[in-house]
C-alpha positions in Angstrom: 130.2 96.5 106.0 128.6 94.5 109.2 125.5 95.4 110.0 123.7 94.4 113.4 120.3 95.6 112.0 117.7 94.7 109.7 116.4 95.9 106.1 113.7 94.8 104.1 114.4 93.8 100.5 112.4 95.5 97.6 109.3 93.4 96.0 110.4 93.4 92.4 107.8 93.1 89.0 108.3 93.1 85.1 107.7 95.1 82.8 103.2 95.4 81.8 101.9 97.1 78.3 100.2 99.7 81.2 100.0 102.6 77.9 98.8 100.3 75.5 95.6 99.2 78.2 94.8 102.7 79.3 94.7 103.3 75.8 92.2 100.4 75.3 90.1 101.5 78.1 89.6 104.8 77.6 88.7 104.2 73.8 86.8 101.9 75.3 84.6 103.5 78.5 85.4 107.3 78.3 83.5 109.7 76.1 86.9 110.6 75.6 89.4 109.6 72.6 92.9 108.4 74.3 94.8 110.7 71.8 94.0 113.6 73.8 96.3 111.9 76.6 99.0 110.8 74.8 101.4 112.4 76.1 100.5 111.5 79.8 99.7 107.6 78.4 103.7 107.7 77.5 104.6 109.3 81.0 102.9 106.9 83.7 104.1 103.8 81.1 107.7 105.2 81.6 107.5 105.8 85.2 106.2 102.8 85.9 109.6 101.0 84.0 111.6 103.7 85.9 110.2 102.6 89.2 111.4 98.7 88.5 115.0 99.4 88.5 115.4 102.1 91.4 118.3 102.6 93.2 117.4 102.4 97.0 118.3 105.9 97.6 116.7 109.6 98.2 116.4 109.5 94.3 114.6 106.4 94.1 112.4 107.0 96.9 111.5 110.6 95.2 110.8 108.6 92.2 108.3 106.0 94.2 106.9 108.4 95.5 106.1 110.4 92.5 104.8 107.2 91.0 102.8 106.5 94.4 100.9 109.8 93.8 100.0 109.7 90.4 98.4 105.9 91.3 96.2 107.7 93.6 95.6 110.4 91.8 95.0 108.3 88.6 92.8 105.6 90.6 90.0 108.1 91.5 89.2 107.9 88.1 89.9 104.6 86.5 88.5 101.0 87.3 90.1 99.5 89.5 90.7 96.1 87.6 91.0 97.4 84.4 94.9 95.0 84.0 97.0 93.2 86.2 99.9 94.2 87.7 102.7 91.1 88.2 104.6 91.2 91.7 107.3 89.0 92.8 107.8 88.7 96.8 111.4 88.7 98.4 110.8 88.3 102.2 111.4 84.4 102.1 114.4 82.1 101.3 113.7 82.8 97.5 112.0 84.6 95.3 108.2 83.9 95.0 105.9 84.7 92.1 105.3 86.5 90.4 101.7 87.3 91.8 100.0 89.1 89.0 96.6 90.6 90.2 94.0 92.6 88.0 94.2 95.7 90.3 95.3 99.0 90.5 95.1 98.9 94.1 97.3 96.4 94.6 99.8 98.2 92.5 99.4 100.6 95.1 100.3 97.9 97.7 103.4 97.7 96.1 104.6 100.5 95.2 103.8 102.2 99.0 105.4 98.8 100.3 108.8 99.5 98.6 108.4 102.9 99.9 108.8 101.9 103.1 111.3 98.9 102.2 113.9 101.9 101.1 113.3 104.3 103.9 114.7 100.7 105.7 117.3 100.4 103.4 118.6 103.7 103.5 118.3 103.5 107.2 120.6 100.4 107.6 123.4 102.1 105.3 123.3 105.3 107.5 126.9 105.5 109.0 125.8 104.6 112.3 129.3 105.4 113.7 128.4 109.1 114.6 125.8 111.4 116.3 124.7 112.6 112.8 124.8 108.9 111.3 122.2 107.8 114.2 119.9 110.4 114.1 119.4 110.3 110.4 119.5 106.2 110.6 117.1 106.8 113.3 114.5 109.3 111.4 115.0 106.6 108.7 113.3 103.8 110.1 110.7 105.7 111.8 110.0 106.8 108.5 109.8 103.1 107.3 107.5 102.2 110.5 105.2 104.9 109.8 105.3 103.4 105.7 104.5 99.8 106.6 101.2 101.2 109.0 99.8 103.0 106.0 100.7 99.9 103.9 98.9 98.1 106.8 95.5 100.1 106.5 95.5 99.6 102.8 96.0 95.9 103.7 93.0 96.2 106.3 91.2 98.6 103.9 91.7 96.0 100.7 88.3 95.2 98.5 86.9 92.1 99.6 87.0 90.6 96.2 91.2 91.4 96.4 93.1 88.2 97.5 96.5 89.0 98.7 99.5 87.1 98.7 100.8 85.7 102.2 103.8 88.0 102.2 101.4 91.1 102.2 99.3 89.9 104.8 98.2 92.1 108.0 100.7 90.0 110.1 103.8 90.6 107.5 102.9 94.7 107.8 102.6 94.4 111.6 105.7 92.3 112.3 107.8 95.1 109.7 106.2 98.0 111.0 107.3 97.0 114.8 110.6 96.0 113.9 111.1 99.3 111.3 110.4 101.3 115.1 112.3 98.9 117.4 115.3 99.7 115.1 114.3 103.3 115.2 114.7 102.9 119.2 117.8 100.8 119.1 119.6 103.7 117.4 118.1 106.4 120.2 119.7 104.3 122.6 122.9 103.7 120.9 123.0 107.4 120.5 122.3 107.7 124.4 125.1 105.6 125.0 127.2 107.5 122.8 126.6 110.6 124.6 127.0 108.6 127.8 123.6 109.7 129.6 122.7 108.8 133.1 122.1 104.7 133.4 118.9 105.1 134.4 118.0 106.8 131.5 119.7 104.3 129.2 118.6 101.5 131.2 114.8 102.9 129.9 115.5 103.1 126.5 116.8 99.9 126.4 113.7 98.3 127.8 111.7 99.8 125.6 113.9 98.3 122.5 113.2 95.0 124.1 109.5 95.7 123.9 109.3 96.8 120.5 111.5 93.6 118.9 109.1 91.6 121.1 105.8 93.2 119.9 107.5 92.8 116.2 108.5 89.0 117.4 105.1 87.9 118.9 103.6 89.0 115.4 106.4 87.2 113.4 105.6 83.7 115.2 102.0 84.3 113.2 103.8 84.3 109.8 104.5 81.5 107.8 106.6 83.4 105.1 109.5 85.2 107.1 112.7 83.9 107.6 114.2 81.6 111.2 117.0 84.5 110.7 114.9 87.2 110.8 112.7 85.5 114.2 115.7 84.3 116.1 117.5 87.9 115.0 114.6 89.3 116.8 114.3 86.9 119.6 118.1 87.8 119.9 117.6 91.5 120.3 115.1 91.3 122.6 116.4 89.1 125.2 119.7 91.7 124.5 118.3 94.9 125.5 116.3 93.2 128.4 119.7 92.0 129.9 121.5 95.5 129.0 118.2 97.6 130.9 118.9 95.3 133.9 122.8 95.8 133.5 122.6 99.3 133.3 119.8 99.7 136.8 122.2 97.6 138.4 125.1 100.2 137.7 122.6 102.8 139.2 122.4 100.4 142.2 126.0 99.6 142.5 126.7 103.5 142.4 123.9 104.3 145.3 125.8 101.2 147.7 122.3 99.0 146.9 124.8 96.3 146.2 122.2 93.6 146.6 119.6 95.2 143.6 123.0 95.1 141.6 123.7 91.6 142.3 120.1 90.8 141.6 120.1 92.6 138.3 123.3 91.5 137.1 122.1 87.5 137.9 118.6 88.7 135.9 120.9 89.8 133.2 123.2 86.8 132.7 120.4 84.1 132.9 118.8 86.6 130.1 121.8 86.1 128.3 122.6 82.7 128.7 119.0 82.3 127.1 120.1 84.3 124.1 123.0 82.6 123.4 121.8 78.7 123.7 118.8 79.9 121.2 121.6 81.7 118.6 121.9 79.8 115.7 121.4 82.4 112.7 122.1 85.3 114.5 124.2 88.1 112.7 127.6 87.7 113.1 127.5 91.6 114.2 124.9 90.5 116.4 126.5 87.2 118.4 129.9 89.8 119.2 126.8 92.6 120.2 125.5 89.8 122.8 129.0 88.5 123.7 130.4 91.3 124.6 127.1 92.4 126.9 127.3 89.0 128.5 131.3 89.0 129.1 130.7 92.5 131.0 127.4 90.9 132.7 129.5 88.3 133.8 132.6 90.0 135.1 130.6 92.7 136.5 128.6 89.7 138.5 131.6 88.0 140.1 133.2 91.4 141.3 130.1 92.3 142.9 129.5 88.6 144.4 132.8 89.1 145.4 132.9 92.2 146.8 129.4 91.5 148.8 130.7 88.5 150.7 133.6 90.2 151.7 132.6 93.6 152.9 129.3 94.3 152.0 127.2 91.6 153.1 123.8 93.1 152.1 120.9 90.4 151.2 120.2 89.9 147.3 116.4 90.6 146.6 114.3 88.0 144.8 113.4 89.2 141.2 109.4 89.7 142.5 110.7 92.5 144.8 113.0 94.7 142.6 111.1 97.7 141.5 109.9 97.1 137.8 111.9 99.0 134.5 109.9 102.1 133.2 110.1 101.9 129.3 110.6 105.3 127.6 109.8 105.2 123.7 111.5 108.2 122.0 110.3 107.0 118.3 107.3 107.0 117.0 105.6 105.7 113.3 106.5 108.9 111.4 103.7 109.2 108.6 104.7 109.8 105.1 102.1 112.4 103.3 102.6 110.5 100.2 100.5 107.4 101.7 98.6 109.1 104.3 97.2 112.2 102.0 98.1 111.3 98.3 96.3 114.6 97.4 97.5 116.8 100.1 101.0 115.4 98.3 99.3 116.0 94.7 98.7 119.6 95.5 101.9 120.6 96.7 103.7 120.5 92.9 106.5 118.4 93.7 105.6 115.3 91.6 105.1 117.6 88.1 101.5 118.1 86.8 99.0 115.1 87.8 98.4 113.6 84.8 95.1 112.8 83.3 93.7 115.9 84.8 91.3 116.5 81.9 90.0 113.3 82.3 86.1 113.0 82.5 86.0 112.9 86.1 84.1 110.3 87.9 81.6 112.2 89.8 79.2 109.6 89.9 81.2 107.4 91.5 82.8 110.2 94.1 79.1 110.7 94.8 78.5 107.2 95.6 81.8 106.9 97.6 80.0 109.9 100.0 77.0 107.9 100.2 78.9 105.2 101.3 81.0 106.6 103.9 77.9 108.2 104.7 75.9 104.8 105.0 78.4 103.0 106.8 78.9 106.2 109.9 74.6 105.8 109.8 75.5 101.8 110.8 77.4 103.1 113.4 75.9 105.7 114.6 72.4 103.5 114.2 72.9 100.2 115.0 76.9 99.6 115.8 77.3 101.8 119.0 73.7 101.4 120.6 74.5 97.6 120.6 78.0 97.7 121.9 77.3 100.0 124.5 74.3 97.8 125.3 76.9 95.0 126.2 79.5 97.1 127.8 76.5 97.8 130.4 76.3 94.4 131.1 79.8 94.0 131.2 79.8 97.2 133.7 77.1 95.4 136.0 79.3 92.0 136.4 82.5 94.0 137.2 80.6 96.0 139.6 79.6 93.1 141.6 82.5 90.9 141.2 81.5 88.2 138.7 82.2 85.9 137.5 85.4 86.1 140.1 82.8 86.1 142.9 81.1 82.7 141.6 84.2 81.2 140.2 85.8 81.9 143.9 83.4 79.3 145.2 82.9 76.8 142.6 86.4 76.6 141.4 88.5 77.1 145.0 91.6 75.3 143.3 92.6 77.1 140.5 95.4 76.0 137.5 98.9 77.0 138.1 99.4 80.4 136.7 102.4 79.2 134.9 100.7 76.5 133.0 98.5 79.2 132.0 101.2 81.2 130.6 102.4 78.2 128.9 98.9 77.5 127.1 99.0 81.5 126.3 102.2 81.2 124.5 101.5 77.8 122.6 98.4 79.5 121.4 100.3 82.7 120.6 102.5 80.5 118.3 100.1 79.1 116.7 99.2 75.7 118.7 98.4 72.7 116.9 97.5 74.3 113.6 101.3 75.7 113.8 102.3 72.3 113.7 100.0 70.5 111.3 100.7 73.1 109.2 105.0 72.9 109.7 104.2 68.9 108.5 102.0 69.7 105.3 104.5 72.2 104.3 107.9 69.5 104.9 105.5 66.8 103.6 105.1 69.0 100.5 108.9 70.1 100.2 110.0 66.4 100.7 107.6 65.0 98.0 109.0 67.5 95.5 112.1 66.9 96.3 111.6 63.1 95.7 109.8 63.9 92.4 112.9 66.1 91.7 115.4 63.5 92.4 113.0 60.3 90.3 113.3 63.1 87.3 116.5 63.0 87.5 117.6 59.7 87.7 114.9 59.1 85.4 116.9 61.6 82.8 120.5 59.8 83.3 118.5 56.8 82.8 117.0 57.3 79.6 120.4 59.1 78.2 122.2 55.9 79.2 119.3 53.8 77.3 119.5 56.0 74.4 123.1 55.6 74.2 122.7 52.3 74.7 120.5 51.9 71.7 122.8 53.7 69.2 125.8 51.5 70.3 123.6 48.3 69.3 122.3 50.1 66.2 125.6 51.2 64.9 128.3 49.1 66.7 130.6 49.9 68.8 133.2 50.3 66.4 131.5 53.0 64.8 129.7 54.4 68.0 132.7 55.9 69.7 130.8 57.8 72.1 132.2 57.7 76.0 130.2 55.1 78.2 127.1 56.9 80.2 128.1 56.1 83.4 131.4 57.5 83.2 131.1 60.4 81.2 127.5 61.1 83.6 130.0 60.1 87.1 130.0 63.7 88.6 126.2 64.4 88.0 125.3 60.9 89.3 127.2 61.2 92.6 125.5 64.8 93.2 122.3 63.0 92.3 123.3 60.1 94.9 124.6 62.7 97.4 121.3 64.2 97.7 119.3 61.0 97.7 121.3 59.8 100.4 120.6 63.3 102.5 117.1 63.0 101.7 117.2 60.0 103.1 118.7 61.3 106.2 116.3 64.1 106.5 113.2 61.1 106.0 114.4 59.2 108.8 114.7 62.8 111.1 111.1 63.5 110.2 109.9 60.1 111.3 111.8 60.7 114.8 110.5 64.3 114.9 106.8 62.8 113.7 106.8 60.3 116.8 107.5 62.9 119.6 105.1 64.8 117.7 102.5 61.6 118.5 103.6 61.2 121.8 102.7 65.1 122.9 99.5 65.3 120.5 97.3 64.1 123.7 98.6 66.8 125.8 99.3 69.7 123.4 95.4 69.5 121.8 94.6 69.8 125.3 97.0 72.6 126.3 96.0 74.5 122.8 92.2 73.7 122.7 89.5 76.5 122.5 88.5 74.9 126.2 92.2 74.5 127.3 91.1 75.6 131.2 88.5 73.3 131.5 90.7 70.3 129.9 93.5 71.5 132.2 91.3 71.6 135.2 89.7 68.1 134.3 93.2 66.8 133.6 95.2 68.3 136.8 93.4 66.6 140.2 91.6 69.0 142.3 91.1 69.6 145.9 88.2 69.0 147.7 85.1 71.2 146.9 82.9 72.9 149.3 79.2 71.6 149.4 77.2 75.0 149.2 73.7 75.1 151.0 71.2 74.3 148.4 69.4 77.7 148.5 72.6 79.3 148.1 73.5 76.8 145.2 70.8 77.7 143.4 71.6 81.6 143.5 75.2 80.6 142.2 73.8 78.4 139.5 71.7 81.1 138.3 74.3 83.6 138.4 76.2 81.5 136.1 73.5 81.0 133.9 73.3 84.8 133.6 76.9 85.3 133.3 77.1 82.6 130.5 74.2 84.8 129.4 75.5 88.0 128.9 78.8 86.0 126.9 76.2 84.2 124.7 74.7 87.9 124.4 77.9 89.4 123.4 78.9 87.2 120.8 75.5 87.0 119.1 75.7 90.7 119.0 79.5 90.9 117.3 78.0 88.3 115.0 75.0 90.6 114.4 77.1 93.5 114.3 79.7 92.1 111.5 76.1 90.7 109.5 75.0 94.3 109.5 78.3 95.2 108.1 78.8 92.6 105.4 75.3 93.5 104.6 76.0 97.3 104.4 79.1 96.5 102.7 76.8 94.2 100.2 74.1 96.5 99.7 76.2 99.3 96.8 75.0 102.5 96.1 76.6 102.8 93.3 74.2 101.0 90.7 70.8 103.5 92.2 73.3 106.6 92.0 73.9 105.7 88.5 70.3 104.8 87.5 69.4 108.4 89.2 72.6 110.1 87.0 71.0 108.7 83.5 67.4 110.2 84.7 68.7 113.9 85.6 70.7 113.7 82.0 67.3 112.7 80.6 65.5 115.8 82.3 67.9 117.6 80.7 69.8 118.5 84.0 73.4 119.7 83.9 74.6 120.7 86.9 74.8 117.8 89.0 75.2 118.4 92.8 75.3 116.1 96.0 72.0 117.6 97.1 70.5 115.9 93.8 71.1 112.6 94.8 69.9 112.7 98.6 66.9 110.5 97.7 68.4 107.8 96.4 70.8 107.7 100.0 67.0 108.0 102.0 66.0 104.9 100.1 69.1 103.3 100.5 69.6 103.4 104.8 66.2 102.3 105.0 67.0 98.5 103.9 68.8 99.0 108.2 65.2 99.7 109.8 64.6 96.0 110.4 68.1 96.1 111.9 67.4 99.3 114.3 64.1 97.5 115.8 66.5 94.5 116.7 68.8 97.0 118.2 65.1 98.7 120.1 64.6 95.1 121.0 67.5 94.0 122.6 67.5 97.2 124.8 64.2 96.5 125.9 65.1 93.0 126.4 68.1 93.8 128.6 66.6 95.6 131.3 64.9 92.6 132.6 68.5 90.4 132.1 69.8 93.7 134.7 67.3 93.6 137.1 67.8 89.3 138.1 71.2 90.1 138.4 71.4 92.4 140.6 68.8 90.4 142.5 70.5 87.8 142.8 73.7 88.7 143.9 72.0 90.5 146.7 70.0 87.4 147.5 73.6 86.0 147.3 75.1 88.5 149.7 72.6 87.8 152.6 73.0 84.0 152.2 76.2 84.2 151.8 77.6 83.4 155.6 80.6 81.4 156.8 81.7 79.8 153.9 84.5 77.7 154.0 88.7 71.4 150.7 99.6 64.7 146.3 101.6 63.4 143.8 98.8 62.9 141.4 98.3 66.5 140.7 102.2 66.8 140.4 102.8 63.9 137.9 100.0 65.9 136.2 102.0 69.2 136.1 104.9 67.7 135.5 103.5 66.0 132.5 102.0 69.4 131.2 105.6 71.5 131.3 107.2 68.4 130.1 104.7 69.0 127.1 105.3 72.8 126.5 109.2 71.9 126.6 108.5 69.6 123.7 106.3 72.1 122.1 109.3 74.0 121.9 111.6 71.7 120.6 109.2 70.7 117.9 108.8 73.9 116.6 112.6 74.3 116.4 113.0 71.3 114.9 110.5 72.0 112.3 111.7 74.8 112.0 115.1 73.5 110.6 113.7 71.1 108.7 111.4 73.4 106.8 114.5 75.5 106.3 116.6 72.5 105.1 113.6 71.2 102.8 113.5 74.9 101.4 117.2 74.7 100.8 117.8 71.4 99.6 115.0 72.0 97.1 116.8 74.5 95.4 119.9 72.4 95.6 118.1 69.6 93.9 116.9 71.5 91.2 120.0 72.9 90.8 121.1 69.3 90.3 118.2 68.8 87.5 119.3 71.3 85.3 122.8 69.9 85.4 121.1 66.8 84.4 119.1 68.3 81.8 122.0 70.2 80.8 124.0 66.6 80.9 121.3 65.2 79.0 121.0 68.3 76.2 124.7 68.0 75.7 125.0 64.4 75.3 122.1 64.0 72.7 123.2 66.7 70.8 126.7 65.4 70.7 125.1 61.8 69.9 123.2 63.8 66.4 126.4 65.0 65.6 127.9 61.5 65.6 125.4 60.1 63.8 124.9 62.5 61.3 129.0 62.3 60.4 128.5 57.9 60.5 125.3 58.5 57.9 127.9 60.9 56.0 130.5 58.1 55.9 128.5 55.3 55.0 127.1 57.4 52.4 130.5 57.9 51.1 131.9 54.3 51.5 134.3 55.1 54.4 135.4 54.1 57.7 134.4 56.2 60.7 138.1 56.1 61.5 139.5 56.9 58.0 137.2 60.1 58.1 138.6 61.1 61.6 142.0 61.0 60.3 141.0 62.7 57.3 139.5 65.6 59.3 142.7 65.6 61.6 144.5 66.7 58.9 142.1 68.8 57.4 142.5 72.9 58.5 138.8 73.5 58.5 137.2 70.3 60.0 133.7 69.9 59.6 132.6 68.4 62.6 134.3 67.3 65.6 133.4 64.8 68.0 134.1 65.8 71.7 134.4 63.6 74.2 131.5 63.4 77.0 134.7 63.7 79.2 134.8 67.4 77.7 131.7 68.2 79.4 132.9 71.4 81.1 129.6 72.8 82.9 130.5 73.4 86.9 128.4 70.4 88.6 127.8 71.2 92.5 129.9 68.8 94.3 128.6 67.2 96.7 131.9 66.7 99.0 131.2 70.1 100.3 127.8 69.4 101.7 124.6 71.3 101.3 125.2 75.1 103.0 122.2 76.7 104.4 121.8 80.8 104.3 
């Protein structure tokens, strides 16, 4: 079956001794014996096995879920590192793990993750051919959008203490989320076309596919792990329903005789296309004929109406800047799944059987604590948290009320940057600038080196088989030591071995061109992607000349800048001060002074414990903030004088104010700087395809290692057989060549000597190339 969509592949673990350890920890820290939940012991330890070799179907995704909800029901009252939990991740060109972390909660991660990686799976096999196929295909990956955002907040939400792997990082749950809902969109529209709505209509939908793959797509570029597929797939669909919007507005033009707007749409839609299909490379073959058979009707549709309007219509073409811009319309939306959202709204409705553990000595000390906590942390925000962001959005208020820093900038700066070399800094930083880079060469420097090492082990193994062979010719002569010569029996593995060196060496000498450009641009793209790009760029690019400002007048601008840099210095100190208080309210755990407070009412002999019990122990505990809400007093106070000069001086500004009225070395300068971003680009394609053919040929060469070692296993033990059969003749007096004809006659031989020739084990052959994907 061909698919033109995405689905993302289940995270797979092993099998853990989860009964045995919850059997060891409640002997261990309940006043409970772990006999009395036997029988639920035995029941989450065979769920969990069940939930390892799922079928991604409604079944399975009943039995996740079921799983999911007993987690959550189970982890309110068990540690939350009590064993670790092994994970392998799938989202890359192979297999990766397993990551095996002593946490509960990031079993949770998992399991909720391949809850939303089957709602994507049974998505993409939805018979998409009909109505009924696209709404449910549709539901589907809303469904798995809405999955991937709750995986997200339990990303966001994580301990501190809980280091993820890279393929469950906030990016990865962004990027899948986004997509998850741009298919979701993709089959609206399809459906829409199906039921052949009004252009317009469809032309809306289709713009708003375009949006979500490039929301999902400008998160992708900020992860390391994904596939170039999966990237250029989504680069590919976004650039595809951006042509088809303006393809189907320009049918609404042609149809109300604005023959121009169609003309200018349709030329908007080929170059769109033409884009597409010089960056295609791993698209879907589904895909490529999706984008080829849009561009074939964009292009026909654009000579008939070029055609047409030279001949009898002869109305001007607009220029892109004046056609009226495309109003997106989403029709999908994350759908939440109760499960993950509300495990205990799910818990209570009966469908996943009776929560188990439920006679479990429940943690109230530590639900107590987690009040407390929430309660601690909306006392940060009420206390400290708002006041002092509201205290900067005043400020920020006061500058845009007056016009700064435009109004100063307008004078001091009267020759601003290009906006497109703007955008081009935007989008190099997007991508990931300079670190992208850097970090595209560790990783090939890292792939090539173990490649190398691969290839030195195994020549190094052929080598020391051929010296071993070697040695048993001299010690037994080569009458007696038979055996086939190392280099010929080894000629198959050696040429793969040789293959690859000679690819690697290929791939060296790439690098070293790729490395040189990279040299060349380094100058210019650490200026382009620096924290300070504007000023670099402004310093770089030559200027026109400045206007000499009265030096009253000067003076009020300086100090307007002083202020303006002021109120930024102001606003970061207080996100700074606002993230110390939370680290520090995050630091400071109420758990240890609710549980001093628990042993003294059991002393006093008191039984019923309540909330209202423990209120003391939270009024001691938000008091360690009062130093922080006399900052917060302080800065307030502080602030009203910072006000007051501004607004001074921008009036002092107004009535000074008056009449104010400034090659080809700024153009070799821009030219420079979009030569730069061009080879920004290519770098990062090129690396790109290295990294993909150092992640390849890595497999491939180890691949090529255990044919060696396999080579090398089968020759030695071929070589003890020999000599244990020469030892058995010289013992007896006989001639290694008697004794073969004796066991040639012989019904039931006792050994036979093959000949390294025989060595039957499939080698990869090298003739065919290395083939990528």
């Amino acid at each position: 079956m061909s698919f033109n969509l995405l689905s993302v592949p289940l995270r797979t673990s092993k099998p853990i001794p989860l009964g045995e350890s919850l059997k060891e920890l409640i002997n261990n820290q309940y006043y409970q014996t772990s006999a009395a939940f036997k029988s639920d012991i035995e029941e989450i330890d065979q769920l969990r096995n069940d939930v390892l070799s799922i079928e991604p179907n409604n079944d399975g995704l009943a039995l996740l879920k079921r799983y999911y909800v007993q987690l959550a029901s189970i982890s309110q009252k068990l540690p939350d590192y009590f064993m670790e939990y092994p994970w392998f991740g799938t989202l890359g060109y192979q297999v990766t793990g397993p990551v095996a972390l002593k946490s509960l909660y990031f079993e949770r991660i998992n399991i909720a993750y391949n809850i939303a990686a089957t709602y994507s799976i049974i998505g993409l096999n939805e018979p998409r051919a009909t109505g009924e196929g696209l709404k449910k295909s549709c539901i589907y990956f809303q469904y798995s959008s809405g999955a991937f955002e709750s995986v997200l907040k339990l990303v966001e939400q994580k301990p501190k203490e809980l280091t993820l792997p890279i393929d469950l990082s906030v990016n990865i749950m962004k990027t899948l989320a986004k997509l998850m809902l741009a298919q979701a969109q993709e089959c609206f529209w399809q459906k829409a076309v199906s039921n052949t709505l009004k252009d317009n209509v469809i032309a809306r939908l289709a713009f708003q596919v375009s949006q979500f793959y490039n929301e999902a797509l400008s998160m992708a570029y900020k992860c390391d792990i994904l596939k170039s597929e999966w990237i250029e797939h989504m680069s590919c669909k976004k650039l595809h329903f951006k042509a088809a919007a303006q393809f189907r507005l320009a049918c609404v033009a042609v149809a109300a005789s604005r023959h121009g707007e169609e003309i200018a749409r349709l030329r908007i839609a080929n170059t769109i296309c033409e884009t597409a299909s010089r960056e295609a490379k791993y698209h879907l073959p589904s895909v490529s004929s999706d984008l080829e058979s849009l561009s074939k009707i964009i292009k026909d549709s654009l000579r008939r109406s070029e055609r047409d309007n030279d001949l009898i219509y002869l109305q001007e073409v607009p220029n892109e800047s004046d056609l009226p811009p495309i109003v997106a319309a989403s029709m999908v939306e994350p759908k939440p799944i109760v499960e993950l959202t509300s495990a205990e709204c799910a818990k209570d409705t009966k469908k996943y059987g009776i929560i188990l553990f439920h006679d479990l000595m429940p943690y109230l000390v530590i639900e107590i604590a987690q009040a407390f906590r929430e309660r601690q942390d909306s006392y940060v925000v009420k206390h400290i948290k708002e006041p002092m962001e509201m205290l900067t959005k005043i400020l920020h208020t006061i500058l845009a009320e007056n016009g700064l820093p435009a109004l100063i900038d307008t004078i001091q700066r009267p020759q601003r940057l290009p906006t497109n070399i703007l955008e081009h800094c935007q989008i190099l930083n997007e991508r990931g600038g300079m670190d992208k880079l850097r970090v595209f060469f560790e990783d090939i420097s890292k792939l090539r080196h173990k490649s190398e090492q691969v290839l030195q082990n195994c020549v190094e193994l052929l080598q020391m088989e051929e010296s071993e062979n070697e040695e048993m010719r001299r010690n037994h002569g080569s009458q007696r030591w038979n055996f086939a010569d190392s280099t010929e029996a080894s000629a198959d593995v050696r040429k793969s071995v040789q293959a690859l060196e000679g690819y690697l060496k290929q791939a060296h000498d790439g690098d070293q061109v790729i490395w040189n450009d990279f040299e060349q641009l380094k100058p210019l793209l650490s200026m382009m992607s620096a924290p300070n790009s504007t000023k670099l760029l402004e310093e770089f690019v030559p200027n026109s000349k400045f206007v000499k400002l009265p030096p009253e007048l000067n003076r009020i601008v300086n100090e307007l800048r002083a202020d303006v840099n002021q109120v930024k210095k102001l606003a970061s100190q207080r996100e700074t001060f606002i993230n110390t208080v939370k680290v520090k309210s995050t630091d400071l755990s109420i758990l240890p002074l609710v549980v001093s407070h628990y042993k003294k009412l059991q002393q006093n002999n008191i039984k019923t414990i309540t909330t209202e019990l423990f209120e003391e122990v939270f009024r001691r505990q938000v008091s360690n903030f009062d130093s922080d809400i006399r900052f917060v007093q302080k800065h307030r106070n502080n602030q009203i004088e910072l006000e007051k000069h501004i607004k001074s001086l921008v009036q002092q500004f107004n009535q000074l104010r008056g009449n104010i009225d400034a090659s080809q070395e700024r153009q070799n300068a821009l030219q420079l700087l979009d030569d730069a971003y061009n080879g920004y680009l290519d770098l990062v394609n090129n690396l790109t395809q290295g990294l993909s053919f150092y992640n390849d040929f890595t497999g491939k060469a180890n691949d090529v290692y255990l044919k060696c070692q396999e080579f090398y296993n089968f020759r030695t033990q071929e070589a003890m057989k020999l000599e244990q059969e020469i030892y058995a003749i010289f013992e007896q007096g006989k001639s290694p060549q008697k004794k073969q004809q004796e066991d040639q006659v012989s019904d039931q031989p006792k050994s036979e000597v093959k000949s390294s020739k025989g060595y039957s084990n499939e080698l990869w052959n090298p003739d065919v190339g290395i083939k990528f994907g």
